[in-house]
C-alpha positions in Angstrom: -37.7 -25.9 63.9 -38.5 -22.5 62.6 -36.8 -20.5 60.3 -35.7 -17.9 62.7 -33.6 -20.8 65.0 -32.8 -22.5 61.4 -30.6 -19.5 60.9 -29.4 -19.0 64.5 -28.2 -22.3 63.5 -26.4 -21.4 60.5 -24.8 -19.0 62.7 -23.4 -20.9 65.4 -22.2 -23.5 62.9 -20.0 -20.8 60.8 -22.2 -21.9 57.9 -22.8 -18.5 56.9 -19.1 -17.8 57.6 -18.2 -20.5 55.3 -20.6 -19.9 52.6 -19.0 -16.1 52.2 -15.3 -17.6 52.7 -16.0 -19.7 50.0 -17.7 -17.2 47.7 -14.8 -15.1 47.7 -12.3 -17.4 47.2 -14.0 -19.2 45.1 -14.5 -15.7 43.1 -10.7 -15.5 43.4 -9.6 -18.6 41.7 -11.7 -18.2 39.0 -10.5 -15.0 38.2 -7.3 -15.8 38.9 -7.3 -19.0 36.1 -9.4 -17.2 33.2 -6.8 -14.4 33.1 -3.6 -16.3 33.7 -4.1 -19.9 31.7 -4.8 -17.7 28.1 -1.5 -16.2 28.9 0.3 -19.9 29.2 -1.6 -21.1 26.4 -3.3 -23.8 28.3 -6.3 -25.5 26.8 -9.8 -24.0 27.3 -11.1 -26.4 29.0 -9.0 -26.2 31.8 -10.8 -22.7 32.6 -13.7 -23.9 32.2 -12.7 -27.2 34.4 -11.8 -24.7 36.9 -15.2 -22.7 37.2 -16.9 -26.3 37.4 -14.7 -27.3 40.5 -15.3 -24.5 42.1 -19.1 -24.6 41.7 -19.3 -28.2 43.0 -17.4 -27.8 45.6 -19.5 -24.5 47.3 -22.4 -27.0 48.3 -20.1 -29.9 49.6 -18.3 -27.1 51.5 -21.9 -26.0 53.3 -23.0 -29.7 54.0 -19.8 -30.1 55.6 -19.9 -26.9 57.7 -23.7 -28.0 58.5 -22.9 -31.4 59.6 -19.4 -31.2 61.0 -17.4 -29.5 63.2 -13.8 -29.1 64.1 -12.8 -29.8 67.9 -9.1 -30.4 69.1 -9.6 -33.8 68.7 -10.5 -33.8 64.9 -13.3 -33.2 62.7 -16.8 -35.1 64.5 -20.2 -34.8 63.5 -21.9 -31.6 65.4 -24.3 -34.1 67.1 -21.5 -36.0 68.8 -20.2 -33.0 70.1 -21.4 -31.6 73.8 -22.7 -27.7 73.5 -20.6 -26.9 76.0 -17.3 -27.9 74.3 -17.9 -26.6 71.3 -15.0 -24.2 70.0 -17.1 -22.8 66.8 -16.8 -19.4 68.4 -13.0 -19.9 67.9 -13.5 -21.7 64.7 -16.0 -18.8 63.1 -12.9 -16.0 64.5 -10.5 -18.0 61.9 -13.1 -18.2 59.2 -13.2 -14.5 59.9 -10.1 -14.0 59.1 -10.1 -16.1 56.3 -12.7 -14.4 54.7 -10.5 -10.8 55.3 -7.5 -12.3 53.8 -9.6 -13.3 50.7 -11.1 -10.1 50.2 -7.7 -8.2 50.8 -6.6 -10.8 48.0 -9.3 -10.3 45.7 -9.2 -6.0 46.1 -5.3 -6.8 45.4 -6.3 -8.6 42.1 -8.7 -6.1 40.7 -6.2 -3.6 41.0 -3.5 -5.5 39.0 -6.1 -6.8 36.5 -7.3 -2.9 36.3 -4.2 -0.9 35.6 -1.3 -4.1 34.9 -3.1 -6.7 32.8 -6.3 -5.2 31.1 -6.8 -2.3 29.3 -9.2 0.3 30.9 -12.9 -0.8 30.2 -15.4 1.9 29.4 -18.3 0.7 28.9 -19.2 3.8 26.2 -15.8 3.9 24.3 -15.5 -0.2 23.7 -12.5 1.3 21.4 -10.1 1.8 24.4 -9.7 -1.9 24.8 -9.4 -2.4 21.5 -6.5 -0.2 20.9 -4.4 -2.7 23.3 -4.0 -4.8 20.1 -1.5 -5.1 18.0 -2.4 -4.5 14.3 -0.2 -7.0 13.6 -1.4 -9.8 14.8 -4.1 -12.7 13.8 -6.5 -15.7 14.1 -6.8 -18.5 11.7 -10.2 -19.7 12.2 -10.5 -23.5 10.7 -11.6 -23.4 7.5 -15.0 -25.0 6.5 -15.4 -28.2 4.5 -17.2 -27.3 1.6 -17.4 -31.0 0.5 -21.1 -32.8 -0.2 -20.5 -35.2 2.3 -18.1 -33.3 4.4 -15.4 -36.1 4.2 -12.3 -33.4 3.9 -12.4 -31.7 7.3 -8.9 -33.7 8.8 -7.9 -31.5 4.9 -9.6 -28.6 6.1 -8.3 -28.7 9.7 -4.4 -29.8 8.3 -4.1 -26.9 5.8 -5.5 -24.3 8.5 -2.8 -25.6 10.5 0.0 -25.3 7.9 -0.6 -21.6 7.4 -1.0 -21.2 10.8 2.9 -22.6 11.3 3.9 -20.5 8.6 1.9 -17.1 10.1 3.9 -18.5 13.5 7.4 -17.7 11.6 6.8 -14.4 10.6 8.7 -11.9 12.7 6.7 -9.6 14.7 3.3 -11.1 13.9 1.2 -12.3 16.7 -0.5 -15.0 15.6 -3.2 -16.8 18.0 -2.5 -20.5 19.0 -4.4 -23.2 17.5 -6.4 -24.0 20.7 -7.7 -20.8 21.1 -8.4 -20.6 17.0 -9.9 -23.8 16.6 -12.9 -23.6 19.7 -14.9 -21.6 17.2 -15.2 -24.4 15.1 -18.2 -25.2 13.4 -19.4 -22.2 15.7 -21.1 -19.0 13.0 -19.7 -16.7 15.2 -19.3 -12.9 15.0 -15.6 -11.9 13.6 -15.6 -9.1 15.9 -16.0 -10.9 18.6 -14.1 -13.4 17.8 -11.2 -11.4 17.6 -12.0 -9.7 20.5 -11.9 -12.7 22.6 -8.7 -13.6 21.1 -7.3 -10.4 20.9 -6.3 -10.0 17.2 -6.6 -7.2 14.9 -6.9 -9.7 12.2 -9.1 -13.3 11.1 -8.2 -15.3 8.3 -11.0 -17.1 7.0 -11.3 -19.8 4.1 -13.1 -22.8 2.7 -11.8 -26.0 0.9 -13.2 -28.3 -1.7 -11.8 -30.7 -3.2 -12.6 -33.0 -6.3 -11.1 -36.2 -7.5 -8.4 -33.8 -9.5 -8.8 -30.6 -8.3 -8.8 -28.8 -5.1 -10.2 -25.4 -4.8 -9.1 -23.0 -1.9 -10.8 -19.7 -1.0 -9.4 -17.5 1.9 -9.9 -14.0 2.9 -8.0 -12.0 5.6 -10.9 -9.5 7.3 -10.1 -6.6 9.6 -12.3 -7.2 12.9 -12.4 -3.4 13.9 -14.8 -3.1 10.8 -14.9 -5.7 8.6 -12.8 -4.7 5.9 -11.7 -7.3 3.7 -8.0 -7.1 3.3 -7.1 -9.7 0.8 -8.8 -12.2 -1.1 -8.2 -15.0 -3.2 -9.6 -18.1 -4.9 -7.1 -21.2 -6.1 -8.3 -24.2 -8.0 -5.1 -26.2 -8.3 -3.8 -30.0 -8.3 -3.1 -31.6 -5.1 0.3 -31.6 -5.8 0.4 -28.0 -4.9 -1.3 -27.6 -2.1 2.1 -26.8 -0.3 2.5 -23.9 -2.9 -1.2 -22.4 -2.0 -0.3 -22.6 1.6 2.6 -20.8 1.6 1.1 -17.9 -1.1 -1.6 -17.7 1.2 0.8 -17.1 4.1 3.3 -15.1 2.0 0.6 -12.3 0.7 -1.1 -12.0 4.3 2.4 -11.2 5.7 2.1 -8.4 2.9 -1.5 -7.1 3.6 -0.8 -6.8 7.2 2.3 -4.4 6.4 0.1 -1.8 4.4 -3.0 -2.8 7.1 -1.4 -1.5 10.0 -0.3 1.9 8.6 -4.0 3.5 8.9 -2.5 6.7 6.6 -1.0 3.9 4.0 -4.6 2.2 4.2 -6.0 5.6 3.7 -4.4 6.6 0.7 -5.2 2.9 -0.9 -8.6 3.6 -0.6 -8.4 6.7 -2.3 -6.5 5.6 -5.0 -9.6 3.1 -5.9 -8.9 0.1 -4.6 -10.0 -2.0 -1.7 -7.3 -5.0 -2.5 -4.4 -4.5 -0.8 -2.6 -6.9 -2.7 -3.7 -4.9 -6.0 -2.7 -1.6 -4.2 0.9 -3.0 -3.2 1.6 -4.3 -6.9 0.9 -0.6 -7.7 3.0 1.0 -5.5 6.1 -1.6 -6.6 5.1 -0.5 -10.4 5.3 3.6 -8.7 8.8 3.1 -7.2 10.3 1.8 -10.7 12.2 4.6 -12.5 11.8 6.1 -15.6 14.8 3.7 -17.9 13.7 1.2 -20.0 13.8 -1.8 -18.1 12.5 -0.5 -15.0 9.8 1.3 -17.1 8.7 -2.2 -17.9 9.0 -3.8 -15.1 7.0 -0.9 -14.0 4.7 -1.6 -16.5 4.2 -5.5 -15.3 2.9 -4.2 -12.0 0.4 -2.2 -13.1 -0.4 -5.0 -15.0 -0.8 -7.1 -12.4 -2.5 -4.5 -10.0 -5.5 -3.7 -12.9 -5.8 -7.9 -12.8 -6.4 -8.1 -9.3 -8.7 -5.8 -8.8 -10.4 -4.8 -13.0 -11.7 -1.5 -11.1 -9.1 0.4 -10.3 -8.6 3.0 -12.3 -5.4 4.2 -11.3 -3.6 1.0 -12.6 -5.7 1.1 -15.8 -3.8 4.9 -16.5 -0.9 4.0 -15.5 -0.6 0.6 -17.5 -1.7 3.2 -20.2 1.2 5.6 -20.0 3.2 2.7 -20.8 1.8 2.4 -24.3 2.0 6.3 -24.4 5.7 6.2 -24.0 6.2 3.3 -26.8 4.6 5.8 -29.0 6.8 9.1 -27.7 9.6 8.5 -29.9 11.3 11.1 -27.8 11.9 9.7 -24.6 14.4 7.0 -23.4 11.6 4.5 -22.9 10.2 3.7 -26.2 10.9 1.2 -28.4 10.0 -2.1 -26.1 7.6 -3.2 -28.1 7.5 -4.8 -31.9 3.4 -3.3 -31.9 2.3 -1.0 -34.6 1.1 2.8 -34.3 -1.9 1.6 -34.2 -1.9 -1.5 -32.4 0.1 0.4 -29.4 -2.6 3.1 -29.6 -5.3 0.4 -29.3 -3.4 -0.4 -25.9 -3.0 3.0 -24.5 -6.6 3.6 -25.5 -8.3 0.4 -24.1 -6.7 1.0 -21.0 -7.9 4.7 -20.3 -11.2 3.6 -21.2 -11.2 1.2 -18.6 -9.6 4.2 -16.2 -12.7 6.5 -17.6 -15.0 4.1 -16.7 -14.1 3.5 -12.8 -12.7 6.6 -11.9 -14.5 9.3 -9.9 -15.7 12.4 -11.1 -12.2 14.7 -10.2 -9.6 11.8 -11.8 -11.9 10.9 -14.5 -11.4 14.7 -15.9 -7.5 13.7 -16.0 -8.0 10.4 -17.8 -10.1 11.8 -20.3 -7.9 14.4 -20.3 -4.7 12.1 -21.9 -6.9 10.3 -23.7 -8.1 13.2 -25.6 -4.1 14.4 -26.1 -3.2 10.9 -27.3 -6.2 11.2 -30.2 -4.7 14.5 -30.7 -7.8 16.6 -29.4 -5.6 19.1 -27.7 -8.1 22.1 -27.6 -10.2 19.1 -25.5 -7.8 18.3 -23.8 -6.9 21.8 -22.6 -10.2 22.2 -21.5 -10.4 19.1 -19.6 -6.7 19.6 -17.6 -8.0 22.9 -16.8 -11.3 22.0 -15.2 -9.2 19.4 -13.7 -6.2 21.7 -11.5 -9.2 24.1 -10.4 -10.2 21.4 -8.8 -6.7 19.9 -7.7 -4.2 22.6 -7.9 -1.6 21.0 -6.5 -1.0 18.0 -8.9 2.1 18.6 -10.2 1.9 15.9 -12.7 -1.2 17.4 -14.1 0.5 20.9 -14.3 3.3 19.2 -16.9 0.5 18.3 -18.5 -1.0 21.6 -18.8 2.6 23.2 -20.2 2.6 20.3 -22.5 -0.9 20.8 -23.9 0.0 24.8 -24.4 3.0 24.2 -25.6 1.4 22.5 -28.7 -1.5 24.6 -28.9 1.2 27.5 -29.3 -0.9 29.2 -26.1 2.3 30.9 -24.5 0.6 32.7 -22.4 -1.1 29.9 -21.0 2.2 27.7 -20.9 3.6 30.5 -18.8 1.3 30.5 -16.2 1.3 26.7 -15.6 4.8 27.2 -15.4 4.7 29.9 -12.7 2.1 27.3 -10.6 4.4 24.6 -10.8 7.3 26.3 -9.4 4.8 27.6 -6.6 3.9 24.4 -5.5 6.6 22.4 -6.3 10.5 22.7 -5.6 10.6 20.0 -2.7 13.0 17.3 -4.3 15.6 17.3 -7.5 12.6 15.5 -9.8 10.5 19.6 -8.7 13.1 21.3 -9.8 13.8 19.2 -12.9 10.0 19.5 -14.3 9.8 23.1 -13.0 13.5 24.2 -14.8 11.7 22.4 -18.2 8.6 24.6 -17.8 10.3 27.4 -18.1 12.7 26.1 -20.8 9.6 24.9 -22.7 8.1 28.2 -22.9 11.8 29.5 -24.0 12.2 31.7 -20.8 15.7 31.2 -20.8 16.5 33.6 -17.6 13.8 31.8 -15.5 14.7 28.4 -16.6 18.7 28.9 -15.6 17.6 30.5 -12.5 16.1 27.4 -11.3 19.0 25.2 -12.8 21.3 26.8 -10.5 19.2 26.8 -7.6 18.7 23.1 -8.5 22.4 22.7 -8.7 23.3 24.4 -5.5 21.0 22.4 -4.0 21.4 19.1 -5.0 24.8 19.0 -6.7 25.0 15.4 -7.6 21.4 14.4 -8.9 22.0 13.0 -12.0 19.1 13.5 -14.2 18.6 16.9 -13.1 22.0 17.7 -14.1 21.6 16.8 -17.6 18.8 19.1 -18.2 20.7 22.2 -16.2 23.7 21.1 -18.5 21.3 22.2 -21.5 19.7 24.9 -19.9 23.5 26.8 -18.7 23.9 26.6 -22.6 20.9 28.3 -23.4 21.9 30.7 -21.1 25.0 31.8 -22.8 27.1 30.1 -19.5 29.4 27.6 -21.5 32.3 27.2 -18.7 29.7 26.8 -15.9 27.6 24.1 -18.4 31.0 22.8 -18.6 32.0 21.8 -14.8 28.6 19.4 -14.9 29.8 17.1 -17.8 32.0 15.5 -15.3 29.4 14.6 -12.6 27.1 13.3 -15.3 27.2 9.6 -15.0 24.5 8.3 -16.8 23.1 6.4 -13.9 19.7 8.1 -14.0 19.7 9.7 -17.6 21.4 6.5 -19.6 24.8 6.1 -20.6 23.4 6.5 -24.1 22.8 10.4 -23.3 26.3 10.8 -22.2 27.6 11.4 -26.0 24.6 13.9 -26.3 26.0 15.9 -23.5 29.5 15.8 -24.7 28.3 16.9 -28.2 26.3 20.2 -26.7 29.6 20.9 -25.2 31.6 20.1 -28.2 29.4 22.5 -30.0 29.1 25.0 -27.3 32.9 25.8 -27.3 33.3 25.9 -31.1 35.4 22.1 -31.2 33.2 21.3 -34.3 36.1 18.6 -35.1 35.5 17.1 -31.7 31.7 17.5 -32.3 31.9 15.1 -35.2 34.1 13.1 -34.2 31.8 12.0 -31.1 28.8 12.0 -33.9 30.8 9.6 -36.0 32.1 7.4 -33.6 29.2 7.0 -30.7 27.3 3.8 -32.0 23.7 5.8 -30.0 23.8 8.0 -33.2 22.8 5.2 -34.8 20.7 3.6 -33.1 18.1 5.9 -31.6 16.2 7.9 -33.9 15.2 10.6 -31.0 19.8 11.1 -29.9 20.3 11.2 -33.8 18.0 14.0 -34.6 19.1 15.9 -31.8 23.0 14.9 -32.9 21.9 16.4 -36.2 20.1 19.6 -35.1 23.2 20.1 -32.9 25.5 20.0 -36.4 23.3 21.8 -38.1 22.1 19.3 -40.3 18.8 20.5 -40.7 17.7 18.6 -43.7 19.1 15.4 -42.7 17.4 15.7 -39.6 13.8 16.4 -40.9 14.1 13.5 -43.5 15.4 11.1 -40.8 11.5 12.2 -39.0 9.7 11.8 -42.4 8.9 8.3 -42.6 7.1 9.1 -39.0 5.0 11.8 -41.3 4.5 9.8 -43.8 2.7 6.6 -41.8 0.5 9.0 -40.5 1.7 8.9 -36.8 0.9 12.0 -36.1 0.9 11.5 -32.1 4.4 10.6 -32.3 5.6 13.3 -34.5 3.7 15.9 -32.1 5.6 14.9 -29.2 8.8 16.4 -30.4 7.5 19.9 -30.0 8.9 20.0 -27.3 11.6 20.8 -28.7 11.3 24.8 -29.9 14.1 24.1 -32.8 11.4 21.6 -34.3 10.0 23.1 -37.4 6.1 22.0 -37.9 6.1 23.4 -41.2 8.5 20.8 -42.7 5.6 18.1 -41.6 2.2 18.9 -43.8 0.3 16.9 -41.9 1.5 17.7 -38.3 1.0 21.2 -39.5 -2.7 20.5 -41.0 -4.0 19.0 -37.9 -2.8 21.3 -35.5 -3.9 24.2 -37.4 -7.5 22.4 -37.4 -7.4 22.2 -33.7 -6.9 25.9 -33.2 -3.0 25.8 -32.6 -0.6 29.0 -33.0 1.8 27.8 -35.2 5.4 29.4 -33.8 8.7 29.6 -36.0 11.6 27.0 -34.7 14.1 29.0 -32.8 17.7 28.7 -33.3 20.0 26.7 -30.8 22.5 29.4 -30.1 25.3 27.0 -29.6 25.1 24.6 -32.1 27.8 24.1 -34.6 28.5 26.6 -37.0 
């Protein structure tokens, strides 16, 4: 038989027929069970058991179609059957329409799979598929068994498990099953495509080894889309607490994947300088602490802890530094946490801006040396440095209190003045704005300016606390004692400290001639005795001039000059009463200015 009646054969058994039925259907179900069992969570294999089936069955189904035929009677070998009652005409008409029911089927499923189950597929932007994930979701690949003899997988494979139940409880986070995790065992596969194929934003990867004492964890949470590593972290710890590690690990990858799937949040952790997520988030706890003493520490412990878990960000290092820098401003609220000397909190303060120095890039490393230059009392340095610095970032408001706090000591008015100015042109968004800009112009003793903003301030936000305090000051400066008045009343003390409140009531006291009700608040508010900074200012507000430069002597006489310079802010402050105060700044250049009277203290 020759090939040409071999396929006339074919034909007039519906071979052919069957064969392309077959195909497509076959087609069909395949498709049909590697897009729909994933979705079910059915094992892989029963794909993959699917596709198999299907393949075998294609040849039995042409042997059969070769060697049988169906007749009204049943299904009888072709050679029993007489040529002349053969029905395969009728037969290949059904297979016809078999095969366009299949097709019709398979068209049907393409366009469901095309715009209701898959994401577009370009084949030049692979990123449109990719943005069908969820950021918040992730794969927990088995960790390896870093053993010698590799006798601690069923370990390895439990604790990947564990973390993967706890993942599985986190609200919102989709977290791949373990079937589909744990069929790249033992496989070095690509974490791309890994996650890809499990379609997560997210693989958690790890290791485990464990000694007769000690077991030693490693895991590291990657981003797929680029291999970023998220979080990482090493445990060596007793058996025992293997529940603990499990649940950390879970615990701080619940916290990565908030900042991870905020790309502008991930943005401006990298810029900061840091690639740990966990370090960036201890910082940005330590940022939203306020400025009274105990959050000011607790502050503190976070940037602490951010500068430990990752030693190169340089941003932690300052601000763990301006911790130390308030201990030794015996002017503000915050100092006096520690039992350190002068010198041993300078060693602090100065350690950790090295450390800044040393990481930072080349714009923020101007503003560490910057403060590091002020707090070894190089302000003509330091002046130098801030103003290389805002040429180059202008709109640091932070940095431009800085800059009136430099000129303010060098005695540079002029210079003072126009940091003030810039502040108030880019600030004035929120009550802290208005607070710092108010002070700039108070510092440089432009009274006018200074109340100007303080009633803008109060108009605007007539209830901020803090801000209130200073405008309180500020109206009296001004000459307006009734309006400074009408704040004492909405002055709580919840952002300023209760232990300001008898400062306030003094001023006013003072302000309206009650010197009897002035000293009688002095005499009888225990703060006037305990903190050195509300005392001298109780004292200049009395008039007490002498008392209150001997009560600052002692300062002068252990030689902390940095301490004693920082209550220049203050234009009342005399220099000249503190030799050596006055002998430094007049070797750094500085305009030495006469105090100024307070125009309402007591008489």
């Amino acid at each position: 038989m020759n090939l040409k009646n071999i396929i006339s054969e074919l034909k007039r058994r519906n071979v052919i027929k069957v064969a392309t039925a077959y195909a497509i259907a076959g087609w069909l179900i395949i498709q049909i069970a590697t897009s729909v069992f994933p979705a079910f969570n059915f094992p892989e294999w029963t794909s993959q058991f699917v596709i198999i089936l299907v393949g075998i069955g294609f040849p039995i189904s042409l042997i059969i179609a070769w060697a049988f035929e169906l007749t009204p009677e049943g299904l009888k070998k072709t050679e029993e059957v007489d040529a002349e009652a053969s029905i395969t005409p009728k037969t290949g008409k059904k297979i016809n329409s078999v095969i366009i029911l299949s097709l019709s089927l398979a068209v049907i499923f393409l366009l469901v799979d095309k715009f209701l189950i898959s994401a577009p597929n370009v084949v030049d932007a692979p990123a449109a598929s990719v943005s069908t994930i969820s950021d918040k979701s992730i794969a927990v690949l088995p960790f390896d068994d870093f053993n010698a003899g590799g006798d601690q997988e069923y370990f390895a494979d439990g604790l990947t498990e564990e973390i993967l139940n706890v993942l599985a409880k986190t609200p919102d986070l989709k977290v791949a099953s373990r079937t589909s995790s744990f069929q790249f065992k033992d496989k070095n596969s690509n974490i791309t495509e890994v996650a890809k194929t499990l379609g997560v934003a997210h693989i958690l990867e790890g290791s485990v080894r464990q000694s007769s004492s000690r077991i030693r964890v490693t895991a590291q949470l990657i981003r797929a889309s680029d291999g970023f590593h998220l979080w990482s972290e090493n445990y060596d710890e007793q058996p025992e607490d293997i529940i603990q590690v499990q649940e950390d690990i879970a615990f701080k990858i619940a916290g990565a994947l908030e900042t991870a799937m905020d790309p502008e949040a991930l943005a401006e952790m990298v810029k900061s300088g840091t690639s740990s997520v966990e370090a960036y988030n201890a910082y940005l706890n330590g940022m939203t602490d306020g400025d009274d003493r105990q959050d000011s520490k607790r502050a503190y412990e976070k940037f602490e802890e951010a500068r430990r878990l990752d030693p190169t960000f340089a941003e932690a290092h300052y601000k763990a530094s301006t911790f130390w820098r308030q201990q030794l401003t015996t002017t503000v609220m915050s100092a006096g946490q520690t039992d350190k000397t002068y010198l041993e909190m300078m060693k602090e303060a100065n350690d950790r801006l090295d450390l800044a120095i040393e990481y930072a890039n080349p714009v923020d490393k101007l503003k560490y040396q910057s403060d590091k230059a002020v707090l070894n009392l190089q302000f003509r340095k330091a002046a130098d440095l801030i103003k290389e610095y805002l040429e180059k970032r202008p709109s640091d408001k932070e940095q431009t209190v800085a800059g009136i706090n430099i000129m303010n000591i060098l005695g540079d008015e002029t210079g003072q003045y126009k940091y003030a100015k810039h502040l108030e042109e880019i600030s004035l968004e929120n009550p802290n704005d208005y607070n710092f800009v108010m002070l700039g112009y108070f510092w440089v003793y432009d009274i006018p300016d200074a109340a100007r903003i303080a009633r803008k301030a109060i108009e605007k936000f007539p209830y901020e606390d803090f801000m209130l305090y200073q405008a309180h000051r500020v109206l009296l400066w001004d000459g307006a004692v009734e309006e400074a008045g009408e704040l004492t009343s909405r002055i709580t003390g919840e952002q300023v400290g209760e232990q300001n409140l008898p400062i306030v009531a003094l001023r006013q006291a003072c302000a309206e001639g009650d010197k009897e009700k002035a000293l009688q608040i002095f005499n009888n508010e225990d703060v006037f005795n305990e903190s050195v900074s509300i005392r001298w200012l109780g004292l200049e507000l009395l008039g007490r001039k002498k008392e209150a430069k001997e009560l600052l002597m002692p300062i002068h006489d252990r030689n902390e000059l940095f301490s004693l310079s920082s209550w220049m802010y203050y234009r009342y402050y005399n220099v000249y009463d503190y030799p050596k105060l006055k002998r430094m700044l007049e070797t750094e250049g500085a305009v030495l200015r006469e105090p100024i009277e307070i125009p309402f203290a007591c008489k």
